[in-house]
PAKE-516837 format. One record per residue (C-alpha): residue number from 1; residue in one letter; chain; x, y negated, z. Coordinates in steps of 0.1 Angstrom, whole numbers, plus 5000, padded with zeros to 4 digits. Layout:
BEGIN
{pator = NUM	zagu = a	fido = A	X = X	Y = Y	Z = Z} $
...
This chain:
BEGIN
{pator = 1	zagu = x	fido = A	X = 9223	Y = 1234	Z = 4163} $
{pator = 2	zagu = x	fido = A	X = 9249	Y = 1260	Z = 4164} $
{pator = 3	zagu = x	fido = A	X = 9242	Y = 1287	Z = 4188} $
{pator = 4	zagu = x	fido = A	X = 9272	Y = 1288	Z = 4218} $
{pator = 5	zagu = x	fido = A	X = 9292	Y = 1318	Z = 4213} $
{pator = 6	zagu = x	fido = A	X = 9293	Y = 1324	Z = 4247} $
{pator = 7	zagu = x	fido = A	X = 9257	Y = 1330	Z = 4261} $
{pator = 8	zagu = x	fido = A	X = 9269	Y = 1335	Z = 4298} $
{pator = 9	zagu = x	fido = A	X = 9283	Y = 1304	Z = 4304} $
{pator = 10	zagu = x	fido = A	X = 9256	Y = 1275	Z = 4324} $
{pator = 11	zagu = x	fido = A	X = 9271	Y = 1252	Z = 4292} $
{pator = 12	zagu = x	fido = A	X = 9252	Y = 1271	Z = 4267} $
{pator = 13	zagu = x	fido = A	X = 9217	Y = 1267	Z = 4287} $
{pator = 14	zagu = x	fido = A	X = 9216	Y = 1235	Z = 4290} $
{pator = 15	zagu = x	fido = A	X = 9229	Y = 1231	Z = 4253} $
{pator = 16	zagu = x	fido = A	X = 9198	Y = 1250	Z = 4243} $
{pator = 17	zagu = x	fido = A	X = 9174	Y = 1234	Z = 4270} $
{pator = 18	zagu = x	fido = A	X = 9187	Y = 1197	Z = 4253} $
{pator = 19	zagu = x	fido = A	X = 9183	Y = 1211	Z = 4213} $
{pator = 20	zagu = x	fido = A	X = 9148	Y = 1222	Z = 4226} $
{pator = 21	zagu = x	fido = A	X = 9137	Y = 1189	Z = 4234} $
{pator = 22	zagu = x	fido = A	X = 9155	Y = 1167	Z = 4205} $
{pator = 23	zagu = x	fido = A	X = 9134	Y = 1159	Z = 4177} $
{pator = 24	zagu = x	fido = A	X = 9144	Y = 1191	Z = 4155} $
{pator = 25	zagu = x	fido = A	X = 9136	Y = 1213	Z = 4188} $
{pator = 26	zagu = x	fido = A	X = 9105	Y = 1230	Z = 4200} $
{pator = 27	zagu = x	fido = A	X = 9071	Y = 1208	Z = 4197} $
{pator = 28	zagu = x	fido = A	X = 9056	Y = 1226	Z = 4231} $
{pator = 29	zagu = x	fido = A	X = 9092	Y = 1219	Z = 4250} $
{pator = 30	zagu = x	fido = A	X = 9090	Y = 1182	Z = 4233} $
{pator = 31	zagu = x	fido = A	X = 9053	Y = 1178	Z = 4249} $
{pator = 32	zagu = x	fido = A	X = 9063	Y = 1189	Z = 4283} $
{pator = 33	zagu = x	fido = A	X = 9067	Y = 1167	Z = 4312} $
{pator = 34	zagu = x	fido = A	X = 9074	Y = 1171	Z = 4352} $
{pator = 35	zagu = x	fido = A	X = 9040	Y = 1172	Z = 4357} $
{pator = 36	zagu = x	fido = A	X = 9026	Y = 1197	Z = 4329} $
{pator = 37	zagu = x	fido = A	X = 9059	Y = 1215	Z = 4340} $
{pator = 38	zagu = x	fido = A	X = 9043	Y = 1223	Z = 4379} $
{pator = 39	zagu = x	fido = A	X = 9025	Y = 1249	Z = 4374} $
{pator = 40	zagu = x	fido = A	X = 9051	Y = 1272	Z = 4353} $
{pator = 41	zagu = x	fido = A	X = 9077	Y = 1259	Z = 4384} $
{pator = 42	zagu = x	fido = A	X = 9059	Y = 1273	Z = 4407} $
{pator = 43	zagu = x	fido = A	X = 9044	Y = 1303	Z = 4388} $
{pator = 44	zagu = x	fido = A	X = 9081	Y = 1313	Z = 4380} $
{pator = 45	zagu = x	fido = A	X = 9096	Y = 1308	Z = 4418} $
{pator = 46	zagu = x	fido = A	X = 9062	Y = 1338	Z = 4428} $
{pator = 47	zagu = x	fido = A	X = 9078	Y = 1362	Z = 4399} $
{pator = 48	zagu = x	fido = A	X = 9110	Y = 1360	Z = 4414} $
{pator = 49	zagu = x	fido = A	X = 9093	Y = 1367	Z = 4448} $
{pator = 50	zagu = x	fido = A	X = 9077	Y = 1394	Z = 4431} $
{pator = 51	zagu = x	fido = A	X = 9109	Y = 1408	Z = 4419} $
{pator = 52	zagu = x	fido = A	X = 9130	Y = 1405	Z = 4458} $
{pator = 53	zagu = x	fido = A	X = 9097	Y = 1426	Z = 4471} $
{pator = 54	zagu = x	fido = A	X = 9102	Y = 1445	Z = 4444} $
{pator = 55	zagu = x	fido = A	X = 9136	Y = 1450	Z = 4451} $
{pator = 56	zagu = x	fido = A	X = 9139	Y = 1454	Z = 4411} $
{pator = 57	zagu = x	fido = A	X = 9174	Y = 1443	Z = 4406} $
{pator = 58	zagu = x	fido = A	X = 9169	Y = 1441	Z = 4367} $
{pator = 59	zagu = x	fido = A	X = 9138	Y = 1420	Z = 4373} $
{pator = 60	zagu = x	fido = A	X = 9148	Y = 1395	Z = 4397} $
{pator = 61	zagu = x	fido = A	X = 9182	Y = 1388	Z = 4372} $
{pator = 62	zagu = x	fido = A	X = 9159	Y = 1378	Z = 4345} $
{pator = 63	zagu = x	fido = A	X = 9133	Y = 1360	Z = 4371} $
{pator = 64	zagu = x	fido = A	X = 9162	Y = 1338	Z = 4383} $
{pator = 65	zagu = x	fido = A	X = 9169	Y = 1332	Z = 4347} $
{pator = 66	zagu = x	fido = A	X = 9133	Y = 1318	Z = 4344} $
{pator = 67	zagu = x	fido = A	X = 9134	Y = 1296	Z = 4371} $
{pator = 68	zagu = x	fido = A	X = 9170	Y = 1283	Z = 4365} $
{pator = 69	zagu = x	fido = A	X = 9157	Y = 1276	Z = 4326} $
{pator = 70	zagu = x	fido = A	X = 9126	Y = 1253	Z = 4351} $
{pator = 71	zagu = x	fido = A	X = 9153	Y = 1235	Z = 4368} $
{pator = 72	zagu = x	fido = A	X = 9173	Y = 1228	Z = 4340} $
{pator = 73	zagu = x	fido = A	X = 9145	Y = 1219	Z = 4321} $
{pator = 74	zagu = x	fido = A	X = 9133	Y = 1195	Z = 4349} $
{pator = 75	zagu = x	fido = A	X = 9167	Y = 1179	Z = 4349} $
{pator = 76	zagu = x	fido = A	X = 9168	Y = 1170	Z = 4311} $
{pator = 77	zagu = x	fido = A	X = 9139	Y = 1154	Z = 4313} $
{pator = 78	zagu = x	fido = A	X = 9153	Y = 1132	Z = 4338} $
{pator = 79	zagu = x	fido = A	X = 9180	Y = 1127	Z = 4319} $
{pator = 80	zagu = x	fido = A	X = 9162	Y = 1114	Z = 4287} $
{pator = 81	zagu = x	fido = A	X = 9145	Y = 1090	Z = 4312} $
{pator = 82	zagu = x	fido = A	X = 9176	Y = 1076	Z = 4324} $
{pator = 83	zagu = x	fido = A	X = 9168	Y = 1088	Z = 4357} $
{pator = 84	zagu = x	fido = A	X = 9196	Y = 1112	Z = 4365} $
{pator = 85	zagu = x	fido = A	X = 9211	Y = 1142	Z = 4350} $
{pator = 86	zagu = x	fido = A	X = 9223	Y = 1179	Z = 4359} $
{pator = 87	zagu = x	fido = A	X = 9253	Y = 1169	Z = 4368} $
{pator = 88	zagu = x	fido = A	X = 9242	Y = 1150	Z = 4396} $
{pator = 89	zagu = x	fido = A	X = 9221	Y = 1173	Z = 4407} $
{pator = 90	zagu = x	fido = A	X = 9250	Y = 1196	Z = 4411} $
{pator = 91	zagu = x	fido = A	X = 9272	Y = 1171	Z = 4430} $
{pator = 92	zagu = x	fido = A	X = 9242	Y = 1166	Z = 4449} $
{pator = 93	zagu = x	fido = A	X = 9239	Y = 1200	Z = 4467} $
{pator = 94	zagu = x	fido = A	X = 9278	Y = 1205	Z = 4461} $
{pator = 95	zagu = x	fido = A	X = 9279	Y = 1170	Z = 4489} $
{pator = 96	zagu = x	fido = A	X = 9251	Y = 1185	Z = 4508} $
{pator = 97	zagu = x	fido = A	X = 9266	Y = 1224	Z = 4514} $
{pator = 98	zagu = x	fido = A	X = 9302	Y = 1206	Z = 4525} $
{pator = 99	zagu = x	fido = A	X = 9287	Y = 1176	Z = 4546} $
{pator = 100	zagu = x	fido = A	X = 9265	Y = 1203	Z = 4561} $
{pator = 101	zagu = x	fido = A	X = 9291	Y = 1229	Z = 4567} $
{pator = 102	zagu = x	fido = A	X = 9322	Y = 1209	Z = 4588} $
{pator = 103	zagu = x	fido = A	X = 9328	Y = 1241	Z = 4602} $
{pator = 104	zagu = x	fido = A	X = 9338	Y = 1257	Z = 4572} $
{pator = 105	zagu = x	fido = A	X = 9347	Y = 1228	Z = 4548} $
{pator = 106	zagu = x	fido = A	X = 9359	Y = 1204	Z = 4580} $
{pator = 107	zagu = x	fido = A	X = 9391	Y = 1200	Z = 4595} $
{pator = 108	zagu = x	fido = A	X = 9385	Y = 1221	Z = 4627} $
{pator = 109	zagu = x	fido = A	X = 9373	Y = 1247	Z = 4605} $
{pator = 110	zagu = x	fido = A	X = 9411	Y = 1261	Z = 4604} $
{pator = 111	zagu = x	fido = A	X = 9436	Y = 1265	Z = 4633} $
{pator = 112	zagu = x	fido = A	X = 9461	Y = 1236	Z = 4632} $
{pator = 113	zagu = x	fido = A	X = 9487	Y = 1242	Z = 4651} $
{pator = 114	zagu = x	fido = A	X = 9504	Y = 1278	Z = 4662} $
{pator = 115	zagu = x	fido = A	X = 9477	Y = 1300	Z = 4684} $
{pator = 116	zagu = x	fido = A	X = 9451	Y = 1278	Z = 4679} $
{pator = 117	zagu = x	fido = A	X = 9419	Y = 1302	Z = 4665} $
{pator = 118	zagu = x	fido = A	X = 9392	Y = 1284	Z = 4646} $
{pator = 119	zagu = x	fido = A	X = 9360	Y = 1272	Z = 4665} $
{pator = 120	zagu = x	fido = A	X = 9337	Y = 1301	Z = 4666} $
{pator = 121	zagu = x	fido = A	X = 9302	Y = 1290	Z = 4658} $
{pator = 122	zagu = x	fido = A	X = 9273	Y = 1321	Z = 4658} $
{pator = 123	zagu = x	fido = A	X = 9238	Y = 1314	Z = 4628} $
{pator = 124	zagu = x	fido = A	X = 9219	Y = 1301	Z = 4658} $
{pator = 125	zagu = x	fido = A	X = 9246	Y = 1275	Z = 4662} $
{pator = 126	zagu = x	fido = A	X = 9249	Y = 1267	Z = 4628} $
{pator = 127	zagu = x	fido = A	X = 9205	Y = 1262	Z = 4626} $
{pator = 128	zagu = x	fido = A	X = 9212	Y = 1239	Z = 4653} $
{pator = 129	zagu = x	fido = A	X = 9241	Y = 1219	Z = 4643} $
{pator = 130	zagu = x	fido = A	X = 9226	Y = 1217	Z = 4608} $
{pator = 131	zagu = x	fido = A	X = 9193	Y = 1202	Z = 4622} $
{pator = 132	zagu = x	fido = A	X = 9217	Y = 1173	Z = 4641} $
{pator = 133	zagu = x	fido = A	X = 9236	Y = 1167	Z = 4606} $
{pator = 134	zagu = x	fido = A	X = 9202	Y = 1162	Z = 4590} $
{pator = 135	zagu = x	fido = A	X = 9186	Y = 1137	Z = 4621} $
{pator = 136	zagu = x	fido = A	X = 9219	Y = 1116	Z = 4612} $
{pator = 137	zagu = x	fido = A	X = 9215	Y = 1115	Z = 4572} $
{pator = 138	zagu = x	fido = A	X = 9181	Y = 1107	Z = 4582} $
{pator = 139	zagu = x	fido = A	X = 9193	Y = 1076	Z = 4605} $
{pator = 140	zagu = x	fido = A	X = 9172	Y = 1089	Z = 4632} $
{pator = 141	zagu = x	fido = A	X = 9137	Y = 1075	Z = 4617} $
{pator = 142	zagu = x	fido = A	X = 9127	Y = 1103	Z = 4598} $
{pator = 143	zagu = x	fido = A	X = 9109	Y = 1132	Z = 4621} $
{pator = 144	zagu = x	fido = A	X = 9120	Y = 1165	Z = 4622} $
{pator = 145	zagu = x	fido = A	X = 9089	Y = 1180	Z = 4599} $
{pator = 146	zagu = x	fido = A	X = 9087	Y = 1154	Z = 4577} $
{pator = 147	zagu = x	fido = A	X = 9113	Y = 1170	Z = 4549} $
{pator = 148	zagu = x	fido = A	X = 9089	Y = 1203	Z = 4549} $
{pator = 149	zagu = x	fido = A	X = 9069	Y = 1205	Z = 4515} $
{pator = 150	zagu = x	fido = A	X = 9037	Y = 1201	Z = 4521} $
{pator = 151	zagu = x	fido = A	X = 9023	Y = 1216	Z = 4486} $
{pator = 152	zagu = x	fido = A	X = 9039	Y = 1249	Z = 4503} $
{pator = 153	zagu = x	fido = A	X = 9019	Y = 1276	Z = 4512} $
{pator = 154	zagu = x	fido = A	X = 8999	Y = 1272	Z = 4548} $
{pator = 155	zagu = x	fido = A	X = 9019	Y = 1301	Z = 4561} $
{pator = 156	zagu = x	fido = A	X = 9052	Y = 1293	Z = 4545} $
{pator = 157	zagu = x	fido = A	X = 9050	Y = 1260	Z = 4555} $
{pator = 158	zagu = x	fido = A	X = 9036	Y = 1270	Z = 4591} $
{pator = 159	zagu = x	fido = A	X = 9067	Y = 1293	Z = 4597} $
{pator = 160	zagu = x	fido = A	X = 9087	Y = 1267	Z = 4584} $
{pator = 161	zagu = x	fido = A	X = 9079	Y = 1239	Z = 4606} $
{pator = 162	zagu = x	fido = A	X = 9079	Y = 1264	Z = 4634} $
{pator = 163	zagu = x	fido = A	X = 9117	Y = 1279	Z = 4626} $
{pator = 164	zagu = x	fido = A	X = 9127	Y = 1241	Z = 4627} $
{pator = 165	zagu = x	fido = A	X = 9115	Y = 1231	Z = 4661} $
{pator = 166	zagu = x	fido = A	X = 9127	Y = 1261	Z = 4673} $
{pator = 167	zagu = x	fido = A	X = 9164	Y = 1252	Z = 4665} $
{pator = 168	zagu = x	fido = A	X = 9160	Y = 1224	Z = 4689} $
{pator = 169	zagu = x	fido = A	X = 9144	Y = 1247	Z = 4721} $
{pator = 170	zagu = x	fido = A	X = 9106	Y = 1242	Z = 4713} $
{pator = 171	zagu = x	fido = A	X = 9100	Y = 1278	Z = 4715} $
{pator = 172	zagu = x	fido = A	X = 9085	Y = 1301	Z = 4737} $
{pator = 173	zagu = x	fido = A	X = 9110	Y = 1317	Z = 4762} $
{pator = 174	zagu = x	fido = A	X = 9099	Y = 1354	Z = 4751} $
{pator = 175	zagu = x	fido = A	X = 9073	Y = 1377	Z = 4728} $
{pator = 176	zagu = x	fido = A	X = 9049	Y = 1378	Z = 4759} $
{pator = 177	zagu = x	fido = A	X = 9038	Y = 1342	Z = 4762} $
{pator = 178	zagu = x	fido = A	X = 9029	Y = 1346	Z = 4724} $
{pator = 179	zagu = x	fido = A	X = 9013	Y = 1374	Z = 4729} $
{pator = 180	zagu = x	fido = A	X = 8987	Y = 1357	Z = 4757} $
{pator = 181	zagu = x	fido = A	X = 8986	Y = 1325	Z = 4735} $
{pator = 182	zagu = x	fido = A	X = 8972	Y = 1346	Z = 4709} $
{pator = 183	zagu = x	fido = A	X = 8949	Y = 1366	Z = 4730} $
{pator = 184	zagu = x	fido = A	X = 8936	Y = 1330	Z = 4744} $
{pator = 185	zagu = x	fido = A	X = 8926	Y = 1321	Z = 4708} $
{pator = 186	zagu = x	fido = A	X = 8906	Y = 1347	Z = 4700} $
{pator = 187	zagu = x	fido = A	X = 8890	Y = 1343	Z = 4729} $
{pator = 188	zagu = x	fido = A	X = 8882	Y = 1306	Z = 4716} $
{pator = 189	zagu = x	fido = A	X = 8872	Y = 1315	Z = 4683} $
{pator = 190	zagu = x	fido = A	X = 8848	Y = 1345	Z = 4703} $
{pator = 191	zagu = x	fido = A	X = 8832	Y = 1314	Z = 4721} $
{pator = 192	zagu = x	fido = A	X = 8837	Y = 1291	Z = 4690} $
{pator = 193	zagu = x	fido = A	X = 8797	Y = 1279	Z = 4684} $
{pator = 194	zagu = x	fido = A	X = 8799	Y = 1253	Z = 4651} $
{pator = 195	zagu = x	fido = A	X = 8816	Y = 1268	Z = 4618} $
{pator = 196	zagu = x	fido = A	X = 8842	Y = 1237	Z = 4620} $
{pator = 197	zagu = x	fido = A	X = 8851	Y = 1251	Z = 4655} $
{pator = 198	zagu = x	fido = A	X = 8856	Y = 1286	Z = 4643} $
{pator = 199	zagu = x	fido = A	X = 8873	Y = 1276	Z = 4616} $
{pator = 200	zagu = x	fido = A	X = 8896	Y = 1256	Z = 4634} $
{pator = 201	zagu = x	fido = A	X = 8901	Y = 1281	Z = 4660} $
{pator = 202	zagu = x	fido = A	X = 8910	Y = 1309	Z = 4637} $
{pator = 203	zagu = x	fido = A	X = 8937	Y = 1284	Z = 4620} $
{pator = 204	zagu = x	fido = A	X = 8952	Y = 1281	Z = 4656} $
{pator = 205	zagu = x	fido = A	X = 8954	Y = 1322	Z = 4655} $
{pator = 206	zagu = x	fido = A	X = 8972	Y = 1327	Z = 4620} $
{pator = 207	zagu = x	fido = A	X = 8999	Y = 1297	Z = 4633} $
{pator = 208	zagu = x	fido = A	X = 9003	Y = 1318	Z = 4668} $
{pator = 209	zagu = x	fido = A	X = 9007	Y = 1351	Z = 4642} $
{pator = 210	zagu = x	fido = A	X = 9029	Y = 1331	Z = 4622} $
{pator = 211	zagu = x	fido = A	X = 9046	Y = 1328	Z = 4654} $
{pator = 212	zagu = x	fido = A	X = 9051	Y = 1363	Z = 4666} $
{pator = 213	zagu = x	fido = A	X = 9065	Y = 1369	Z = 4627} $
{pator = 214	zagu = x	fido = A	X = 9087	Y = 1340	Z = 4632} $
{pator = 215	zagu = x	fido = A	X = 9104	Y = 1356	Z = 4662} $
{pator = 216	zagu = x	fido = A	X = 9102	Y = 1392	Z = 4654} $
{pator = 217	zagu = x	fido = A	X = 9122	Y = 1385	Z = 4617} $
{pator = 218	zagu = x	fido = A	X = 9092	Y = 1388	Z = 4595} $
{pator = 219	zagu = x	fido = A	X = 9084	Y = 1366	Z = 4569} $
{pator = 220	zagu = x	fido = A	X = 9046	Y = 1365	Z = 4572} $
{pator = 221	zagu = x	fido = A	X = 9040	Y = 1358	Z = 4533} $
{pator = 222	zagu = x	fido = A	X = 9062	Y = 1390	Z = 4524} $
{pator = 223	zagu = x	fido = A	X = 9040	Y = 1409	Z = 4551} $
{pator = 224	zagu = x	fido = A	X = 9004	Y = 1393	Z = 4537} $
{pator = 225	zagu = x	fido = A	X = 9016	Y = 1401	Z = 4503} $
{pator = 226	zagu = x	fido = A	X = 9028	Y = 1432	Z = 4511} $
{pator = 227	zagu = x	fido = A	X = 8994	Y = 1442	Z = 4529} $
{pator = 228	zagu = x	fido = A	X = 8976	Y = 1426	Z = 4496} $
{pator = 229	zagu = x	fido = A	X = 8993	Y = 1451	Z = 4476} $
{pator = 230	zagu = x	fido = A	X = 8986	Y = 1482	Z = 4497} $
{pator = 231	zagu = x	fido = A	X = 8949	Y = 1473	Z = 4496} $
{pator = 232	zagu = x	fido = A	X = 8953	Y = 1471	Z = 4461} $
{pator = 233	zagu = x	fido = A	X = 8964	Y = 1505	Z = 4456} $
{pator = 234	zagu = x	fido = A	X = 8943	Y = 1522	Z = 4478} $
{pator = 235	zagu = x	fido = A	X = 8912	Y = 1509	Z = 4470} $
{pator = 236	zagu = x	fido = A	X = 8920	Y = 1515	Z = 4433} $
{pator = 237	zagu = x	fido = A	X = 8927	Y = 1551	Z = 4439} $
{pator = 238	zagu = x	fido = A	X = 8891	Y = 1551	Z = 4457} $
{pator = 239	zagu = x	fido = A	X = 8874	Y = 1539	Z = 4424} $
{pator = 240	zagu = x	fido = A	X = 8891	Y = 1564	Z = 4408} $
{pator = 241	zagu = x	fido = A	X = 8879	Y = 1593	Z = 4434} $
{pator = 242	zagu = x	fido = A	X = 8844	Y = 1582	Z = 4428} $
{pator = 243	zagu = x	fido = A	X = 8850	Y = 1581	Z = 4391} $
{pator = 244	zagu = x	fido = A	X = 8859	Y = 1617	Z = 4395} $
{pator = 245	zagu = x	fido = A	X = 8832	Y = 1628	Z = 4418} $
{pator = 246	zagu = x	fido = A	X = 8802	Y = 1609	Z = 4396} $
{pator = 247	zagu = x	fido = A	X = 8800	Y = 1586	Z = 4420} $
{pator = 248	zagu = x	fido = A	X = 8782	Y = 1546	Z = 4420} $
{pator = 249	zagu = x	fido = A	X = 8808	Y = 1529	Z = 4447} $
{pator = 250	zagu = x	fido = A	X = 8777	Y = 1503	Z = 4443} $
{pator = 251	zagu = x	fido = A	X = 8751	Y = 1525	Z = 4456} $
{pator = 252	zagu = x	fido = A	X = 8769	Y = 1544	Z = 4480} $
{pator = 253	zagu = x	fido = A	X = 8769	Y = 1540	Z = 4520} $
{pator = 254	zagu = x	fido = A	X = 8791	Y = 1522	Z = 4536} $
{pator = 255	zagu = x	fido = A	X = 8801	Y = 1557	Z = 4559} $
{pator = 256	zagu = x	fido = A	X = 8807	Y = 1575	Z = 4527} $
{pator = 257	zagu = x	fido = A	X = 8833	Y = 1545	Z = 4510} $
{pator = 258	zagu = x	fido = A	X = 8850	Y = 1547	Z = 4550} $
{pator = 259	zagu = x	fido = A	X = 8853	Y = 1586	Z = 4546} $
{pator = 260	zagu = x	fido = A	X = 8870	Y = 1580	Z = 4506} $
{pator = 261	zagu = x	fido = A	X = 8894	Y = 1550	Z = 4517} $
{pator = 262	zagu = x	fido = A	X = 8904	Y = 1580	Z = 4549} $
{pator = 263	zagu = x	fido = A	X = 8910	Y = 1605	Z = 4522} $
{pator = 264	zagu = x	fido = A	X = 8932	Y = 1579	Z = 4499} $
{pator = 265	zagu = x	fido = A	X = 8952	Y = 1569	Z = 4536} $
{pator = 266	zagu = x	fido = A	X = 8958	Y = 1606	Z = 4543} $
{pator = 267	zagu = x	fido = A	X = 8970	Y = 1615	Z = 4508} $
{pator = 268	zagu = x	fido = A	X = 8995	Y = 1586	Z = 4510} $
{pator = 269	zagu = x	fido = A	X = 9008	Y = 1598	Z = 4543} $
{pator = 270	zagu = x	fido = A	X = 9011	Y = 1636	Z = 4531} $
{pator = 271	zagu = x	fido = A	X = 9033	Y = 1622	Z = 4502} $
């Protein structure tokens, strides 16, 4: 294969992707399948995560080049199986965004006649008008959850179903009756006897939290992540204070570890 001359254009990836898996390719690429391919799918969708928390703008570029070279990949595979190709994958989502958007790709998305102003329509509007779209692809069989992944992570998939019913009014009218709901289940789980009752009842306090993040704009995986790597840092910089100090974090109280994690917390808030 001759290499494209022009490395930027989507042409030349899924020239390469195809010479990859033709007989005078790569033998791992040849091997793969959609299922060995899972696991470096989703492995390569939490490095682009990685690189938006990040906020690493050099980082996510190449990321998003990793998980487009997945999809691609996914998609030749099809294609060798007769099964479809890329290029139906792309008119796929192209129908979808138009069908899905009449107020931008409709006909009442421009004025028509003289004075007329296009139909204002505010994101709310567009959640809820997108859920109706979907109930009508769906013929009005298919329930409103059942398009959510449910291989996606308990609370992406919790904020997800949540966001969704929302769009059609299930939703708490403000922040306080969230607040009490919550305050209720930890009450439960207090009172909870059996571990499958506490177990149970602390699921119903991360979907109530999930909740709260839900209406207050924050992605609860972000903030979980985000929380995971604070931890991280501090309690690596208190190994390395007892390092320094000759001290066994294995033998020492739990009152002296409290006093070195206050002495990392300070320092970061002095910085």
């Amino acid at each position: 294969m001759t290499i494209p001359s022009d490395l930027s254009r989507f042409e030349a990836l899924t020239a390469i992707i195809a010479h990859l898996r033709s007989p005078s390719g790569c033998p791992w690429d040849r091997k793969q399948t959609h299922h060995s391919l899972r696991e470096h799918l989703l492995e390569e969708t939490y490095e682009v995560l990685d690189a938006l928390d990040e906020g690493n703008k050099d980082k996510l570029c190449a990321e998003l080049g990793d998980l487009l070279m997945q999809i691609v990949l996914h998609a030749q595979l099809a294609e060798e199986a007769g099964d479809f190709n890329m290029g139906n994958v792309t008119q796929g989502i192209n129908n979808k965004l138009i069908s899905r958007h009449p107020h931008v790709f409709g006909p009442s998305a421009t004025a028509t006649e003289p004075g007329q102003e296009a139909p204002a329509l505010t994101a709310e509007g567009v959640l809820v008008r997108w859920e109706e779209l979907k109930k009508k692809e769906r013929g009005g069989q298919a329930g409103m959850l059942d398009s959510v992944p449910r291989a996606l992570p308990a609370l992406a998939y919790s904020q997800s179903v949540q966001e969704r019913v929302a769009r059609v009014g299930f939703d708490w009218p403000d922040d306080t009756g969230v607040l009490e709901k919550l305050a209720e289940e930890i009450g439960e789980l207090k009172a909870a006897a059996t571990p499958s009752e506490q177990a149970a009842e602390f699921g119903d306090i991360l979907f109530t939290l999930v909740n709260l993040a839900r209406r207050r704009d924050i992605d609860p995986e972000a903030a979980l992540r985000e929380a995971n790597t604070k931890f991280y840092r501090r309690f690596s910089r208190l190994e390395e204070l007892a390092r320094t100090r000759g001290l066994d974090l294995a033998q020492l109280p739990l009152s002296e570890m409290n006093l070195l994690w206050d002495e990392v917390k300070r320092s970061e808030l002095s910085k």
